[in-house]
Phi, psi and omega in degrees: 000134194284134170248142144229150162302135175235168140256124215259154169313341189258359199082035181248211170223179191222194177232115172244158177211119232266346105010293171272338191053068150205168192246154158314337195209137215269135151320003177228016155167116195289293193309306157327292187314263219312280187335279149321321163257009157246331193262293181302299200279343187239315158298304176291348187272348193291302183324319153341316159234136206323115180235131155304301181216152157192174215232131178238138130254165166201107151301093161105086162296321174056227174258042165069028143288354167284332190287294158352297180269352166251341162299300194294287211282345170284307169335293202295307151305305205082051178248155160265127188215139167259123186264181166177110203229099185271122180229116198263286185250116170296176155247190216257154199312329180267345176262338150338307215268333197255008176285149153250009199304311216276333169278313179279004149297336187082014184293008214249035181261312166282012167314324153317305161343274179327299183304318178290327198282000167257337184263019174259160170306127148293154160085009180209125175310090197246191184234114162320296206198169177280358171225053190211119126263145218216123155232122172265145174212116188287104183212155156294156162297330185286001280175346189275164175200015178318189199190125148065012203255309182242173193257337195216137168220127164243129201277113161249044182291171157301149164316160175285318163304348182231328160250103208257345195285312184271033178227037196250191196265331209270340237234294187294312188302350203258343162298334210279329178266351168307299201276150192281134160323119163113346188297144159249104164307135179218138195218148127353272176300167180228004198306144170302299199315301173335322207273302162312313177292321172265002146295283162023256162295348192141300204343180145237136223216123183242125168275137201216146176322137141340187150246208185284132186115301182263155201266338163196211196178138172279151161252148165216154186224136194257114189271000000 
């Protein structure tokens, strides 16, 4: 499937794939994205109450810009965090090298950071930084079987128009059994079936602003 580099409204870049008319990161802003349906809606509510450490997952690793941006904000708290970053096909070595995150973070005291959380081993447990641990693992989502594990999951899956399977209740229960009571999923989508399907399994489901393009987007939490 044919891939390219883009640049997003806000200037940062993405992966499209013209194939899909989809992006890795929404076009009307990568940084804009992440930031707001993982770190604001999801990382700061988790944070909300005093926390030390806690534990991620991210559904859909890409290109480790979530990861990337939550190392810099466990820096910034003074939090400790275990990623755990799920990918069935990573990307490759030349597309990596064509991401700008690290000039538009304004990051380049942490440019090493990056370079490690794309050159580390799959299938092995490394230490970023001192307040980042990172395990990537190349698996499908139906393939997960974590228990109880995590405190925040963030769903980057491809859109439901083009993988509508991984946005189904069998997907979400097996999220709903990853997170640790009290845990919170943050997604992208707004779609009903979505929203329906982690009603479903348990969730409890907030429709919450968008980020910039979309008017809004779920939270869900295992109450």
């Amino acid at each position: 499937m044919k891939r390219e580099i883009i640049i997003t409204s806000d200037g940062s870049t993405s992966i499209h794939l013209p194939d899909w008319d989809e992006q890795y990161h929404s076009k009307h802003g990568a940084i804009q994205e992440a930031k707001h349906v993982f770190i604001k809606t999801g990382l700061y509510k988790y944070i909300e109450k005093p926390v030390q450490q806690l534990a991620i997952l991210e559904i859909g690793f890409g290109t480790g810009l979530n990861a990337f941006i939550t190392s810099l904000e466990a820096k910034e708290k003074n939090i400790s965090v275990s990623y755990v970053g799920v990918e069935a096909y990573p990307v490759s070595e030349n597309e990596i090298e064509s991401l700008n995150y690290v000039s538009e973070l304004n990051a380049l005291a942490f440019k090493k950071d990056f370079e490690h959380i794309h050159k580390v081993a799959w299938e092995e447990k490394h230490t970023i930084s001192d307040n980042f641990q990172l395990l990537k693992r190349k698996q499908f989502f139906e393939d997960i079987d974590d228990v109880n594990a995590f405190d925040l999951i963030y769903f980057d899956a491809f859109g439901a128009k083009n993988q509508p399977e991984l946005w189904t209740e069998s997907i979400f229960k097996k999220m709903y059994i990853a997170l640790k009571k009290g845990g919170i999923l943050t997604t992208y989508s707004a779609k009903g079936s979505v929203r329906r399907a982690m009603q479903a399994v348990g969730f409890t489901v907030e429709r919450l602003e968008g980020p910039p393009g979309k008017r809004e987007m779920l939270r869900a939490t295992k109450s």
